[in-house]
C-alpha positions in Angstrom: 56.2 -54.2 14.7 57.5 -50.6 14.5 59.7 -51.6 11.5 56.7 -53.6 9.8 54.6 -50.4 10.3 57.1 -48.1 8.8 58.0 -50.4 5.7 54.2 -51.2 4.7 53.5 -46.7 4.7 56.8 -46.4 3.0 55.6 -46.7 -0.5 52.7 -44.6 0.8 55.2 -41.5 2.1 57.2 -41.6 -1.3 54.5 -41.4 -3.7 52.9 -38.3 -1.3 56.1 -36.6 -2.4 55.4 -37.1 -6.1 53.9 -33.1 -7.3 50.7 -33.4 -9.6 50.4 -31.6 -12.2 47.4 -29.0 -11.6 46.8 -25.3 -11.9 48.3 -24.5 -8.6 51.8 -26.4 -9.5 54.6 -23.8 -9.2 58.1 -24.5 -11.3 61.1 -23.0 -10.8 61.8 -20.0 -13.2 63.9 -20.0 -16.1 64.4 -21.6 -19.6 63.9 -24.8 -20.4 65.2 -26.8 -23.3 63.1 -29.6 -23.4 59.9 -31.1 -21.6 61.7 -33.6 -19.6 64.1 -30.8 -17.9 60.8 -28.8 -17.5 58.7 -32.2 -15.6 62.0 -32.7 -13.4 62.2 -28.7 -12.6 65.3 -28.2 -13.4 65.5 -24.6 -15.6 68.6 -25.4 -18.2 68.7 -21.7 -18.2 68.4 -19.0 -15.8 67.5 -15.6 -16.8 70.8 -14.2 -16.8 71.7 -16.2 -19.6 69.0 -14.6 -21.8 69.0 -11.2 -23.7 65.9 -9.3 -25.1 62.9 -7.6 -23.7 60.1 -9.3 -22.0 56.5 -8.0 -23.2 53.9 -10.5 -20.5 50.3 -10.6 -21.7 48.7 -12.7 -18.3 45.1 -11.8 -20.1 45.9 -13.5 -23.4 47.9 -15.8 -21.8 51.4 -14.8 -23.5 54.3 -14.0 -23.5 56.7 -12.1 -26.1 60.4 -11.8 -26.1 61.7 -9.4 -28.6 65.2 -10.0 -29.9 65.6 -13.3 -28.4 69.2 -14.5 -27.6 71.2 -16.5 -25.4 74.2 -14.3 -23.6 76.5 -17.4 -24.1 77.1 -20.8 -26.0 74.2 -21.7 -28.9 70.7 -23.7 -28.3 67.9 -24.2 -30.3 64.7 -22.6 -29.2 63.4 -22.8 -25.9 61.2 -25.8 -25.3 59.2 -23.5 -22.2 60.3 -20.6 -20.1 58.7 -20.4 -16.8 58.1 -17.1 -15.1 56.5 -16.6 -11.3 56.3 -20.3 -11.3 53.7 -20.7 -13.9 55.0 -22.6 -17.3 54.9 -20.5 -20.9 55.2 -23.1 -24.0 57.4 -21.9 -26.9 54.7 -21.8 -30.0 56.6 -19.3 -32.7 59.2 -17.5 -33.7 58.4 -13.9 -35.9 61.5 -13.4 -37.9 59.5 -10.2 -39.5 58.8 -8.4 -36.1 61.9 -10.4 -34.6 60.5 -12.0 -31.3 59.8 -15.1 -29.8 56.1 -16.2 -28.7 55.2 -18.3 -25.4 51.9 -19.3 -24.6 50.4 -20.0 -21.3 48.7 -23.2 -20.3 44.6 -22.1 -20.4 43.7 -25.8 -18.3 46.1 -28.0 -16.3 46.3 -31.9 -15.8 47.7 -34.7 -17.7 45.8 -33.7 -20.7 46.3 -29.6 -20.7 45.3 -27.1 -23.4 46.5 -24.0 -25.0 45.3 -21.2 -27.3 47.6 -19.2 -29.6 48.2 -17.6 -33.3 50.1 -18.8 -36.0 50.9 -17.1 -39.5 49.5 -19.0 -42.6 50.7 -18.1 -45.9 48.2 -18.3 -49.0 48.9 -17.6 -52.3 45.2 -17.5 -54.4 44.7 -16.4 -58.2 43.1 -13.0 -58.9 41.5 -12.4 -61.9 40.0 -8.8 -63.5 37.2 -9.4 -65.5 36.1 -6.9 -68.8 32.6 -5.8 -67.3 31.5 -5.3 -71.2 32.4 -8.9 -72.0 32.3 -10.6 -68.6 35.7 -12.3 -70.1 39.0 -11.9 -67.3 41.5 -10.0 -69.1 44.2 -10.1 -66.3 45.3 -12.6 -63.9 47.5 -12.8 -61.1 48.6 -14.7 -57.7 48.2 -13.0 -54.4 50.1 -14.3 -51.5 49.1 -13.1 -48.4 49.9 -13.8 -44.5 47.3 -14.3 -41.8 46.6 -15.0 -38.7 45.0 -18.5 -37.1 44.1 -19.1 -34.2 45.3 -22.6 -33.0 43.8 -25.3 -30.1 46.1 -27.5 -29.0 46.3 -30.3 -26.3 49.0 -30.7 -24.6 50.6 -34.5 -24.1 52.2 -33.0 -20.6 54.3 -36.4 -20.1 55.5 -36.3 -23.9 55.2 -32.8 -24.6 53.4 -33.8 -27.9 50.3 -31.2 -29.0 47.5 -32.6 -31.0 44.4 -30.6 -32.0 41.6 -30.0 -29.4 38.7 -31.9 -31.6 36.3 -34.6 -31.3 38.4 -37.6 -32.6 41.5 -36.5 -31.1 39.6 -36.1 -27.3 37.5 -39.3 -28.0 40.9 -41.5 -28.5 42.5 -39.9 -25.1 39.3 -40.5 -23.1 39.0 -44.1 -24.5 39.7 -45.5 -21.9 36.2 -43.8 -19.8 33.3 -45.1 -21.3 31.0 -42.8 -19.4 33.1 -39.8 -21.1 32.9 -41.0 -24.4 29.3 -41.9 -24.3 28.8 -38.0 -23.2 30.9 -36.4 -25.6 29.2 -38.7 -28.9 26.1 -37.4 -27.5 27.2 -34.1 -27.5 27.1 -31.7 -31.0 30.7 -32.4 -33.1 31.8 -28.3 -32.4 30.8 -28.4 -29.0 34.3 -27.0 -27.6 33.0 -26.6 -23.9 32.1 -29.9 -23.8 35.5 -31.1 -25.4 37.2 -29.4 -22.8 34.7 -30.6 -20.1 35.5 -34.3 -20.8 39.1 -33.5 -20.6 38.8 -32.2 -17.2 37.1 -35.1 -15.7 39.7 -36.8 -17.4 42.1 -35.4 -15.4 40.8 -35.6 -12.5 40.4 -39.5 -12.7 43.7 -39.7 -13.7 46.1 -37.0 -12.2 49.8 -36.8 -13.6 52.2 -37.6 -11.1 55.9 -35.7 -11.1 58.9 -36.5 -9.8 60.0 -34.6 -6.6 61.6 -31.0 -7.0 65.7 -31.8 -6.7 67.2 -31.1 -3.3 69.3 -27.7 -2.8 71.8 -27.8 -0.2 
């Protein structure tokens, strides 16, 4: 009876061990090369491996690395670095002002979001116009960098980031017709509400990770 007890709350036990993936998950610091090394907790890199100085921005949710390196062998660029536990997602590299960008996650769960810049390059035609004539007498292309701000949702399983916008959420809540019905209802640039339906979203349907690896 003992043995019939202990094999029917087996499955139960294991899957208690699984971590989900909330706010208050912790990883183990370091860098990380990919997202499947990241959702196993297992760094690729520790932070003796790295060179450059560390600039953290917890109220923007950032984190900049200037002169970016690895101390030995050659990578590609990070997939995530995790610092105090908490995961930082490699979004950009700035080759003018030479460092590497991380951004925070700003909601956690299976479906999680971030916030942070990119640089877009435009190139428009300027032309000067003869005031006497109203004729353009001179024309030229401008190019010009700025900076956009980007929302992103973040696959956690696959790692994959899609835009944070009404089609994109509709077709990862499909599955919850209450949700959907909410957010059709709701105005098309309603971002709070977007984020609201990802959050009950997540709770319905929390992301279940594989045990921490054993140290002995």
């Amino acid at each position: 009876m003992t043995q019939t007890l202990f094999l029917l709350l087996l499955p139960v036990l294991l899957f208690a061990q699984d971590r989900v993936f909330t706010a208050d998950l912790r990883f183990a610091d370091g860098v990380y090369l990919d997202n499947d090394a990241l959702l196993a907790n297992t760094p690729d890199l520790s932070w003796d491996n790295i060179e450059g100085e560390m600039v953290q921005l917890p109220d923007d949710y950032r984190v900049q690395i200037d002169n970016f390196g690895y101390r030995a062998g050659t990578h590609d660029a990070p997939y995530a670095i995790v610092l105090d536990g908490l995961p930082y997602y490699f979004v950009r590299e700035d080759a003018k002002r030479g460092y590497h960008e991380f951004a925070g996650l700003r909601t956690a769960g299976r479906y999680a979001t971030l916030q942070y810049d990119t640089l877009v390059h435009s190139r428009q035609l300027m032309k000067a116009y003869n005031p006497a004539t109203g004729q353009p007498f001179r024309q030229a292309f401008v190019e010009r960098d700025r900076q956009r701000r980007l929302y992103r949702v973040l696959e956690v399983a696959t790692g994959r980031r899609v835009p944070l916008d009404r089609p994109t959420v509709l077709r990862l809540i499909a599955t919850e017709e209450d949700l959907v019905t909410a957010l059709e209802r709701a105005p098309v640039d309603d971002t709070a509400r977007l984020l609201r339906a990802l959050q009950l979203y997540n709770d319905r349907h929390p992301l279940y990770l594989s045990p921490p690896p054993r140290t002995h």
